[in-house]
TIKOL-31039 format. One line per field, with one value per residue (C-alpha): x, y, z; residue number from 1. Coordinates in steps of 0.25 Angstrom, whole numbers, plus 5000, padded with zeros to 4 digits. Layout:
BEGIN
X: [X	...]
Y: [Y	...]
Z: [Z	...]
k: [NUM	...]
END
This chain:
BEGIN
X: [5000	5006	5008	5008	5015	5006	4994	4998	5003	4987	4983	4990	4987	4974	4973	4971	4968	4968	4968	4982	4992	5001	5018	5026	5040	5047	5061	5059	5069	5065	5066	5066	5058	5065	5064	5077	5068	5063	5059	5046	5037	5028	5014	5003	4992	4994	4988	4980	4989	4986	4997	5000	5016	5026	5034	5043	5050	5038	5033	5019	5011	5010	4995	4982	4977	4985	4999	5012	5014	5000	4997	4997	5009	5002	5003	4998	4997	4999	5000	5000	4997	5002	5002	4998	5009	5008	5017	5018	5022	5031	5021	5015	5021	5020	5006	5009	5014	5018	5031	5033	5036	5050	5058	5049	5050	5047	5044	5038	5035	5029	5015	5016	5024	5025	5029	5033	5036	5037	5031	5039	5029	5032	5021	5025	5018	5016	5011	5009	5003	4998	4996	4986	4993	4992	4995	4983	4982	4975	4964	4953	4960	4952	4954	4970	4967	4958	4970	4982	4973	4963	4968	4970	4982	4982	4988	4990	4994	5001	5003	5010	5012	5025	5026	5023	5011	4997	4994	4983	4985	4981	4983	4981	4980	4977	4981	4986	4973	4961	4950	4938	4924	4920	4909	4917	4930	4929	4925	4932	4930	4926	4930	4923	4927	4928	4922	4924	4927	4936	4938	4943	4943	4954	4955	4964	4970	4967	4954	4944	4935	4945	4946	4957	4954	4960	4952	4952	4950	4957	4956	4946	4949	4945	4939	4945	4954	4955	4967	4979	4980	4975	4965	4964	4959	4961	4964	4964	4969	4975	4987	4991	5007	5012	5001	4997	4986	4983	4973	4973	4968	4964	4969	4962	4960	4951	4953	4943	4945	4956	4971	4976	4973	4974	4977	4980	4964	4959	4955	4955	4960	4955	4961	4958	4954	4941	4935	4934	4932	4922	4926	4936	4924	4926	4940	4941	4929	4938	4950	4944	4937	4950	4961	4965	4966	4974	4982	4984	4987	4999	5003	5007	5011	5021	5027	5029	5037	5043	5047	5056	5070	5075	5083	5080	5082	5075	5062	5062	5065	5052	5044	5048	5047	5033	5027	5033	5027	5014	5014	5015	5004	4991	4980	4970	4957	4949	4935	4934	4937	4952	4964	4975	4990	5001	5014	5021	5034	5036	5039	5039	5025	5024	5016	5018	5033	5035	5050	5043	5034	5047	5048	5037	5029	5036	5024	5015	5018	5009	4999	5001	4988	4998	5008	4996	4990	5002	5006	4992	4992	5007	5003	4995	5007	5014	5025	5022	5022	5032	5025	5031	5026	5027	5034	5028	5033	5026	5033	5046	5045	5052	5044	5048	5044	5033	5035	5048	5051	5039	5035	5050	5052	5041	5031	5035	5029	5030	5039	5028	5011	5012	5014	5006	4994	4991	4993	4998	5005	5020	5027	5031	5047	5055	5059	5047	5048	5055	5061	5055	5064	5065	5048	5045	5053	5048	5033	5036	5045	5035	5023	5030	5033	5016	5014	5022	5017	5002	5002	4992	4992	4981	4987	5001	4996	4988	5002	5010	5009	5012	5023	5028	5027	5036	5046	5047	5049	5061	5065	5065	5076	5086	5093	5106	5103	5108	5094	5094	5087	5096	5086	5075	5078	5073	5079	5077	5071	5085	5084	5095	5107	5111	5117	5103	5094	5100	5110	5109	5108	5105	5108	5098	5087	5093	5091	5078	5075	5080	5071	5057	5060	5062	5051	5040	5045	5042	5027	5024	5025	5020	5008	5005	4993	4994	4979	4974	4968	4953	4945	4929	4919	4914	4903	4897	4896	4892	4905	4909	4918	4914	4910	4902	4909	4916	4927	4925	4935	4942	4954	4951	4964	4974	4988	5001	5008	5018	5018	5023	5034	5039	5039	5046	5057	5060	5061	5070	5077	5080	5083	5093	5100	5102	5106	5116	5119	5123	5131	5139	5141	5143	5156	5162	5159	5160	5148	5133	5134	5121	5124	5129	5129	5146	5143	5134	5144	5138	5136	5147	5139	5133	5121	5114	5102	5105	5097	5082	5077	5077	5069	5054	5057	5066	5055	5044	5054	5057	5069	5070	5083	5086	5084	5092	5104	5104	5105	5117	5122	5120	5125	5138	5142	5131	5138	5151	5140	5133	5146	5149	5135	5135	5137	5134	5119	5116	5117	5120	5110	5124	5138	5143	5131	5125	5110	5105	5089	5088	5074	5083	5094	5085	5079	5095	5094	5083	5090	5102	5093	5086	5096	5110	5111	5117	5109	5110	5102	5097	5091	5100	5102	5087	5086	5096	5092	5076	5079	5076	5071	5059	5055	5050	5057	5070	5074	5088	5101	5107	5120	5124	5116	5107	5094	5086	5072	5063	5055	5044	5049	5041	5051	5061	5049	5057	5064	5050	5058	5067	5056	5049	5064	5060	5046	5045	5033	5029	5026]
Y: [5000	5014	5024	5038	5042	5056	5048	5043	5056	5062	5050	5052	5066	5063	5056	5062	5075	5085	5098	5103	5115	5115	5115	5119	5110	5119	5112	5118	5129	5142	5156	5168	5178	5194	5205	5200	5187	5187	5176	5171	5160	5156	5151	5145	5135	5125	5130	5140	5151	5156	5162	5167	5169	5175	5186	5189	5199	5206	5203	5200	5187	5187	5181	5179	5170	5172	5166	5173	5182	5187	5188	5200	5203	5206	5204	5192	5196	5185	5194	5190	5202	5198	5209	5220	5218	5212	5203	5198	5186	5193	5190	5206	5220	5223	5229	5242	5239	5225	5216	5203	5192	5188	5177	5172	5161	5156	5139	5132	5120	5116	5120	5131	5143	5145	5158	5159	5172	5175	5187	5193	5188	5174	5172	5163	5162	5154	5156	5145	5146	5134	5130	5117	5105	5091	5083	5078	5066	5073	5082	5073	5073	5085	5087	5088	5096	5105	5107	5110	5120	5127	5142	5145	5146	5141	5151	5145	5153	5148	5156	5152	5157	5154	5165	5161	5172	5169	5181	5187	5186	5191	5185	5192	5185	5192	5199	5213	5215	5221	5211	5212	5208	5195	5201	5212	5214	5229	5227	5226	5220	5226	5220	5222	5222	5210	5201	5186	5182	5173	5177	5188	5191	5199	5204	5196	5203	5192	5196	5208	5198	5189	5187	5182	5175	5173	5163	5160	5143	5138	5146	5156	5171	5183	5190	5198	5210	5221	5231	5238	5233	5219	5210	5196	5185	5190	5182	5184	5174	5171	5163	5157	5155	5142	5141	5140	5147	5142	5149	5147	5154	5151	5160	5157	5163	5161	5165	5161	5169	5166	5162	5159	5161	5146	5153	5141	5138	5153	5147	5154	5145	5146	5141	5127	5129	5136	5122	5118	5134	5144	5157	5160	5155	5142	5140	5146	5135	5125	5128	5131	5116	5110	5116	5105	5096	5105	5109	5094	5090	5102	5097	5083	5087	5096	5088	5077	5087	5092	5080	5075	5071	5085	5096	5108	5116	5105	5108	5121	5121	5111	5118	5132	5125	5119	5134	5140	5128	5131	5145	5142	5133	5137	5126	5129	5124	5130	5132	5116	5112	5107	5110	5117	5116	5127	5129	5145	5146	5156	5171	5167	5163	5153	5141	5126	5128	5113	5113	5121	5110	5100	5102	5109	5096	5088	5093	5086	5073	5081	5083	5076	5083	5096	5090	5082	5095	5101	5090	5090	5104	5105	5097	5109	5116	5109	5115	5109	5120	5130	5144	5157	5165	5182	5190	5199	5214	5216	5204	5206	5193	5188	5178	5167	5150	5142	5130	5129	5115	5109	5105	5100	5091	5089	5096	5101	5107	5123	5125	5135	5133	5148	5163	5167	5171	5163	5150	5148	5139	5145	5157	5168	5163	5171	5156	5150	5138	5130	5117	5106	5095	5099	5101	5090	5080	5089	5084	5068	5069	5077	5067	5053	5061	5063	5051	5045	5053	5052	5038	5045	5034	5041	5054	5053	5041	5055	5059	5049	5054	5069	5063	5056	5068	5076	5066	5063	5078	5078	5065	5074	5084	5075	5077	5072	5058	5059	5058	5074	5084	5092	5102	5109	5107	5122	5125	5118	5124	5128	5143	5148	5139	5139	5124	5117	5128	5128	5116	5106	5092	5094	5083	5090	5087	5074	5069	5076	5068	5054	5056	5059	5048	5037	5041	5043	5028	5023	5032	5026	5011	5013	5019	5013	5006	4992	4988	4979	4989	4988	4992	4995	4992	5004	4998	4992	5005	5017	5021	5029	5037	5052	5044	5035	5023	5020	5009	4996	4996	5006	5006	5010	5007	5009	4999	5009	5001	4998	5011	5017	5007	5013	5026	5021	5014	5026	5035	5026	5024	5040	5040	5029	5040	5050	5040	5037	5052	5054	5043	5047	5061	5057	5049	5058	5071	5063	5070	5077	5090	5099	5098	5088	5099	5103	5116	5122	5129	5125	5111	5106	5111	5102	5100	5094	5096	5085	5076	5082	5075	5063	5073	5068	5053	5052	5060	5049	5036	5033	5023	5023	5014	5026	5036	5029	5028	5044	5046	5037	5046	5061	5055	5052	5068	5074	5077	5084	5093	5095	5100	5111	5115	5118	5133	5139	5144	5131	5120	5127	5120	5119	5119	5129	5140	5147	5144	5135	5132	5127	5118	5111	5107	5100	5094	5090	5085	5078	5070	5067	5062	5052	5048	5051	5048	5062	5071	5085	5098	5111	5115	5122	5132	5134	5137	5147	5155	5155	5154	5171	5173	5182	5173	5160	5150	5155	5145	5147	5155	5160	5162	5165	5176	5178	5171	5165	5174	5162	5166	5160	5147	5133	5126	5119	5113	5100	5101	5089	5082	5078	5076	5066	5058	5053	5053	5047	5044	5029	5022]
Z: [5000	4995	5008	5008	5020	5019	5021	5031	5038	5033	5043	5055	5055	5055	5067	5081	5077	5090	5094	5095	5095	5085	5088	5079	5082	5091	5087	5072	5069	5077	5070	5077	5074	5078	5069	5061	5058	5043	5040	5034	5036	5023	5030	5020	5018	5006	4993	5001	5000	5014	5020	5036	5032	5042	5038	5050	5043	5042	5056	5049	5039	5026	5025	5016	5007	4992	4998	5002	4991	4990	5003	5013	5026	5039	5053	5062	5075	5088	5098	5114	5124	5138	5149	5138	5129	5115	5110	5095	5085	5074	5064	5064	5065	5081	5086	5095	5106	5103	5106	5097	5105	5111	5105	5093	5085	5072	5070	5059	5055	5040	5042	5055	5061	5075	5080	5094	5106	5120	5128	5138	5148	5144	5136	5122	5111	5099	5085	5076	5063	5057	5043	5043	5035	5035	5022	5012	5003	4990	4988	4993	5008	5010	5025	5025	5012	5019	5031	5020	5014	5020	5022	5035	5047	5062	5072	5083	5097	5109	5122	5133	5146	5150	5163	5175	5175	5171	5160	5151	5137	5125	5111	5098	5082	5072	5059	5055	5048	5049	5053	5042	5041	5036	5026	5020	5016	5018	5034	5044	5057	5070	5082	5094	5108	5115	5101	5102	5087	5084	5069	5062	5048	5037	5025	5015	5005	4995	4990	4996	5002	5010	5023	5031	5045	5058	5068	5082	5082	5095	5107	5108	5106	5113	5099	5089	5088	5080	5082	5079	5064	5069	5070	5075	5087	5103	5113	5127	5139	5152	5152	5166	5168	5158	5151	5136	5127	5112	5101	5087	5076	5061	5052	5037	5024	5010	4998	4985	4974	4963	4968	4956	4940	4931	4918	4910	4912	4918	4930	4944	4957	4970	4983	4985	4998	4992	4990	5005	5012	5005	5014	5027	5036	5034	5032	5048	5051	5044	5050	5064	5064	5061	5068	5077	5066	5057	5068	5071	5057	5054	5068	5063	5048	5053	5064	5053	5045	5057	5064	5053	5052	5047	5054	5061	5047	5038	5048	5046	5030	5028	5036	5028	5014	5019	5021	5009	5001	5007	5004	4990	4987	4980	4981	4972	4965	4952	4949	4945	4960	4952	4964	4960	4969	4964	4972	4969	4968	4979	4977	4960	4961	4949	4953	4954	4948	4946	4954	4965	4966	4963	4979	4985	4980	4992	5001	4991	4999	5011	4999	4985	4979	4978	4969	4962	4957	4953	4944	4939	4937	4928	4917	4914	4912	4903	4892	4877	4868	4866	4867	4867	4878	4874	4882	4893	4894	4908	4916	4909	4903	4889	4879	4883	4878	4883	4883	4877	4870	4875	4859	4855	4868	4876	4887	4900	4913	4915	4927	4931	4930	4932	4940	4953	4951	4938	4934	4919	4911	4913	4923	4915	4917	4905	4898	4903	4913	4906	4914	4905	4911	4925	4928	4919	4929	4943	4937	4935	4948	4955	4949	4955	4967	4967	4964	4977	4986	4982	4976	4964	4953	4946	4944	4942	4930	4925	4923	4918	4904	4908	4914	4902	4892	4900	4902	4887	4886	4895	4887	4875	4881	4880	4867	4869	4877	4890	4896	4901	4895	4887	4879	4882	4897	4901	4914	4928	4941	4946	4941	4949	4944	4932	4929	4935	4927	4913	4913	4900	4902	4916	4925	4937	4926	4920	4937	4936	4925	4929	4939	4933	4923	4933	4941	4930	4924	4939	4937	4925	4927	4941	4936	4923	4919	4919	4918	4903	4897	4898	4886	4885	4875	4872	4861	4874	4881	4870	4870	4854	4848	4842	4829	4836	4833	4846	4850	4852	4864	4872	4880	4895	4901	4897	4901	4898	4906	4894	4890	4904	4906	4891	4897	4910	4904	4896	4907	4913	4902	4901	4918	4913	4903	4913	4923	4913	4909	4924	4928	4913	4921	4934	4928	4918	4930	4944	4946	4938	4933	4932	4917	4907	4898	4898	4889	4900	4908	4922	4918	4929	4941	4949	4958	4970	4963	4952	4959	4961	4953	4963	4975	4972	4969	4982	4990	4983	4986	4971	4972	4958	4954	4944	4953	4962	4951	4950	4964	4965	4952	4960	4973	4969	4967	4976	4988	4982	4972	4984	4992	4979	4981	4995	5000	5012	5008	5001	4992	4978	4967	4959	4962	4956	4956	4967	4968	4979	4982	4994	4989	4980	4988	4997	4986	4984	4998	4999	4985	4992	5003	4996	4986	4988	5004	5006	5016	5015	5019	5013	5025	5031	5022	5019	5034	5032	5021	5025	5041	5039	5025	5023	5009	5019	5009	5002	4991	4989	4987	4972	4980	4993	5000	4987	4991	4981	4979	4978	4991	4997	4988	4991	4988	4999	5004	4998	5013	5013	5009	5017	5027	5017	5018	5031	5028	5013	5004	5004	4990]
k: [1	2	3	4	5	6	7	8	9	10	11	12	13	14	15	16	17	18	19	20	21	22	23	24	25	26	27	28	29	30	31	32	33	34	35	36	37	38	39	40	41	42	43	44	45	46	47	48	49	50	51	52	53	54	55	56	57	58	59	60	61	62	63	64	65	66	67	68	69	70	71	72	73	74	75	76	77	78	79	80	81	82	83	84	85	86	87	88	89	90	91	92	93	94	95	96	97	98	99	100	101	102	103	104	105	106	107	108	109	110	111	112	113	114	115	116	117	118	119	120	121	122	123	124	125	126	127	128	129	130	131	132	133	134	135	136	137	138	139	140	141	142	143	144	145	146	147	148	149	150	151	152	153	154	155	156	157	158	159	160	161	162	163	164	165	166	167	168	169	170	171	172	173	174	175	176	177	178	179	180	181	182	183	184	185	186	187	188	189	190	191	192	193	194	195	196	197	198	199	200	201	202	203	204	205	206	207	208	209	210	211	212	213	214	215	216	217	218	219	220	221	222	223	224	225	226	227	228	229	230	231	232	233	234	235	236	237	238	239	240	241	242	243	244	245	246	247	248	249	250	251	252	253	254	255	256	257	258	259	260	261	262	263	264	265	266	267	268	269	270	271	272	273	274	275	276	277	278	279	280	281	282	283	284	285	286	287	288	289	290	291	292	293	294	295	296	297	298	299	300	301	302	303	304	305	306	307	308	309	310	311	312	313	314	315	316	317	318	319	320	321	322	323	324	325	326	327	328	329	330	331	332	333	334	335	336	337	338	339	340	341	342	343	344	345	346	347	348	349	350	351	352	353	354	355	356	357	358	359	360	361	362	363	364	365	366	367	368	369	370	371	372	373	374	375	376	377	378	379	380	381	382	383	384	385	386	387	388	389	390	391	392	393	394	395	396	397	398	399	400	401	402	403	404	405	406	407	408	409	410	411	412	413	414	415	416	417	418	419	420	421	422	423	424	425	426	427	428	429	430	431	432	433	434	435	436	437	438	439	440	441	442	443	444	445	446	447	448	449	450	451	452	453	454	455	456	457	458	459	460	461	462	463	464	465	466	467	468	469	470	471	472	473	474	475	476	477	478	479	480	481	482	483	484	485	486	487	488	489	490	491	492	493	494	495	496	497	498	499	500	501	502	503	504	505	506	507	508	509	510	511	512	513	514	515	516	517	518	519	520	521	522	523	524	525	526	527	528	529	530	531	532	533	534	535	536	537	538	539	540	541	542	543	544	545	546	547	548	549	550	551	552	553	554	555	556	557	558	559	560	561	562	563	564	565	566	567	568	569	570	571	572	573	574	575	576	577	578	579	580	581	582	583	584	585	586	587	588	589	590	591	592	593	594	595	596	597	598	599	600	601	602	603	604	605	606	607	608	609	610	611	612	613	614	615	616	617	618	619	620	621	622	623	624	625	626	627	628	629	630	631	632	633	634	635	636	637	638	639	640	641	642	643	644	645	646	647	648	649	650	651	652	653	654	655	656	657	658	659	660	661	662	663	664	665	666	667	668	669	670	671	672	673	674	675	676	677	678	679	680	681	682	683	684	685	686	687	688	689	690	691	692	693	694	695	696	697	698	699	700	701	702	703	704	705	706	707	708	709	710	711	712	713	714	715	716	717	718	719	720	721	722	723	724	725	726	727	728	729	730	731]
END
């Protein structure tokens, strides 16, 4: 019987579901939080786009319901008054007459950020905030669907006592915003004296008539407050000498109207979340009726991750990569109820980029109907004519091709589906997206690893044939019969380096390459139909033809058996060319140049990156014989090209150019993990170049000191990885 270990997680975390508080793992790396302090903390729901995001630098929240970079930076206010003085969590401007609290501390963990302080009356307090997950199945497991989505925050505050006096307190959440009406966008909202509501609406700068809302739904608040720029929940309380005091509060949005425009079929996307919750009411009822469980289920999810066999810095690098991933998701649907799943590409803003999702796709093994969709969804944006696309005087852009070589050797997927807030068939890229080999590989690599994790028969066999058209067209690129493509290549994902980008017969993509072919040969045959064919009698059942003549039999099942094991063994019979290319390279050089290619003039360099191609099948437990052969190839120089390319701000993406991202080179580790036996980590330097940054994830270095500007980035969330080495997928 075929296991999957998620299902398996899903089920234990659906037992014994209690009311709890939720602890963030106090022995996660701490960061204090002063007025030197800017870092910044991404915080988002899946797909919902919802964001409650720390800007320390700012001493405020970037928040609302249209994701980081369209969203609006104000203050959220946890303030405690004891002995009339106010005291504050560095998450707002200071109120009059107010102190932040000593000594406070940023921890988080994947799917929370707890922000501790102390008052000078020995009070401590503790903010969490909570972004519900827990992992689903596919889109039918509708209640784990439901927690992953639904948009909306738990703030959760914890005071204790820890004087040896019993004192009156008060506690103050709530926004920097002017509470509104319900009704009316253009009303604000009164709040009388001694009131015991335990809601309070605001204005979202999302649309006119949004609203965003802040709910008391664990421990019972005084009322509502209205004041000095902000509104919010009061609570007011004795607390004897050692004691503890707990409330939480809901903190939701909803959005309706258009997200994003489908131009390839002028269609407008709504959030997916719109087909469970029709208005803000109900997603606060929602969340209210289910906080312990939630609470309970993020509990668990996160102490899996959490407990792992990783160090301090790995922790804090997954947890990191895991809210900038969330922040870049849209989960969408369209007018025929049909879900759509897009990931950005941070601060660039083009949408499922196929080497984005090359690694934020490891979370797919927390929810395979993510990756499903976004296969599903490239076939739409595939290269197979060359067009000429005119140049555009307003963006600065020259006339560039579409589509470049897709007629003479074969079709391939767009690296892009498209710009924020369209999508369309291409990014407006200068040269147009043009990496036929590399994202023709991603997609098969990317499809067997779907298939392991999910155990979908029925889809991926939808595939097989897509799969074969786009292999045959990088078959087709190699013209001079060492198995590599050699023309009409494009260039590969690594934009910052030169070698890996532009280099002919490249042996990053020859690996790449090797890789796709053996695992689609291992796809075909596994997945073939082997049944007789079964054929109908269609004069016995009406059945005729446009002329009215009909056939006398028809073929119902189709047995292709025959016809897959062709296409298998010529897949493997082109991994056997490369396989032999490289072991010819690896004699006449003692080790793999990036290029074959001896007129390049950076063909010599070489790379810890050679190998990627191996990342997903390691990650989905392929023992592939041939894959096992390369390994043994690129082991046998990995360690002394990984000593050239080791600086001290990272591993360089080649040894004799500058460039490191930090996503890829642990995307190199997690290869030598698996399939050299060689143990190294990335984290370290990740830790060090975003430990302060104000972008939340910083992908990388051009040189030293010259930080990559690929902010707010969702990759480096293949860190996963290395968690799911101890925790692998079971076939």
């Amino acid at each position: 019987m075929k296991l999957l270990w998620p299902v398996v997680f899903i089920l234990a975390l659906s037992l014994s579901i209690q009311a709890q508080s939720f602890k963030v793992d106090q022995k996660l790396i701490a960061t204090p939080l002063t007025d030197n302090t800017n870092f910044s903390l991404l915080n988002s729901r899946l797909g919902s786009r919802f964001t409650s995001s720390l800007l320390n630098e700012k001493q405020s929240l970037q928040t609302g319901s249209l994701g980081f970079d369209m969203d609006e930076q104000t203050g959220l206010l946890i303030g405690i008054t004891v002995n009339n003085k106010l005291y504050c969590v560095r998450t707002t401007k200071l109120p009059r007459n107010a102190n932040y609290l000593s000594n406070q501390q940023l921890r988080f963990g994947p799917a929370s950020m707890e922000i501790s302080g102390e008052t000078a009356e020995g009070i401590k307090l503790k903010f969490t905030l909570i972004s519900a997950f827990t992992p689903s199945k596919d889109l039918e497991d509708i209640d784990a669907i439901k927690t992953q989505i639904f948009p909306g925050f738990y703030f959760q505050v914890t005071i204790t006592n820890q004087s040896q006096k019993d004192l009156s307190c008060k506690l103050k959440v709530g926004l920097a915003k002017t509470p509104v009406k319900g009704f009316n966008f253009m009303s604000l909202e009164p709040m009388k004296p001694g009131n015991t509501e335990q809601q309070v609406l605001f204005r979202d700068n999302a649309d006119v008539d949004d609203k965003l809302a802040l709910a008391a739904v664990k421990g019972q608040a005084n009322g509502t407050f209205d004041n000095e720029g902000f509104g919010g929940l009061n609570y007011e309380f004795e607390l004897n000498k050692q004691a503890t005091k707990e409330f939480s509060q809901v903190y939701a949005s909803y959005h309706k109207k258009k997200v994003i425009t489908d131009k390839r079929v002028n269609e407008t996307l709504r959030f997916y979340y719109t087909k469970y919750w029709k208005n803000i009411a109900e997603v606060v009822a929602y969340a209210r009726s289910h906080v312990d469980q939630h609470i309970n289920l993020t509990q668990k999810f996160e102490d899996s991750l959490m407990s792992a066999n990783l160090t301090a810095e790995e922790k804090w690098v997954l947890a990191l990569s895991f809210h900038t991933d969330l922040a870049n998701t849209f989960f969408l649907i369209d007018k025929n109820q049909l879900p759509r799943f897009y990931v950005s590409e941070g601060r660039f803003k083009h949408l499922s980029t196929v080497d984005v999702a090359h690694e934020t796709e490891v979370t797919s093994v927390f929810c395979p109907w993510r990756l499903k969709l976004q296969l599903s969804q490239w076939t739409h944006y595939i290269a197979r004519a060359e067009v000429t696309v005119p140049a555009n005087a307003v963006q600065n852009k020259p006339a560039y091709q579409q589509g470049m070589t897709a007629a003479e050797y074969g079709p391939y997927l767009y690296h892009d589906v498209g710009d924020l807030p369209f999508v369309s068939e291409t990014a407006n890229y200068n040269y147009g997206p043009h990496m036929a080999v590399e994202e023709n590989t991603s997609f098969v690599l990317l499809l067997y690893y779907y298939w392991k994790i999910s155990h979908d028969d029925a889809f991926v066999k939808s595939m097989l044939g897509t799969v074969d058209e786009l292999l045959q067209s990088i078959i087709n690129r190699d013209t001079n019969g060492n198995g590599i493509a050699d023309k009409a290549y494009g260039w590969t994902t690594y934009d910052t380096n030169e070698a890996l980008k532009l280099s002919p017969d490249n042996t990053f993509l020859g690996a790449k390459q090797l890789s796709a072919y053996v695992v689609a040969a291992e796809m075909y045959r596994a997945l073939s139909n082997k049944e007789q064919i079964k054929t109908l009698d269609v004069t016995q059942h009406g059945v005729v033809d446009g002329e009215g003549a009909g056939y006398k039999n028809l073929g119902v099942t189709i047995n292709n058996e025959r016809l897959r094991n062709k296409q298998a063994l010529r897949l493997e019979q082109e991994a056997d060319l490369i396989l032999r290319t490289f072991k010819k390279v690896q004699k006449k050089y003692g080790f793999i140049p990036v290029s074959l290619d001896e007129s390049f003039p950076k063909w010599k360099q070489r790379s810890v990156m050679i190998g990627e191609g191996l990342f997903l099948p390691g990650l989905a437990g392929c023992k592939a014989n041939r894959l096992q052969l390369l390994a043994e190839i690129l082991k046998k120089d990995y360690a002394a090209t990984y000593a050239q390319s080791t600086t001290d701000y990272g591993i360089k993406l080649t040894s004799e150019e500058g460039p490191t991202w930090f996503s890829k080179t642990i995307v190199a580790d997690v290869v030598a993990t698996q399939w050299y036996n060689i143990k190294h980590s990335s984290a370290p330097y990740i830790y060090e170049w975003n430990k302060n940054s104000p972008y939340a994830y910083n992908d990388g270095l051009l040189k030293k000191d010259d930080v990559w500007i690929g902010y707010w980035y969702p990759r480096g969330i293949s860190m996963l990885a290395a968690w799911l080495l101890h925790n692998p997928v079971k076939n």
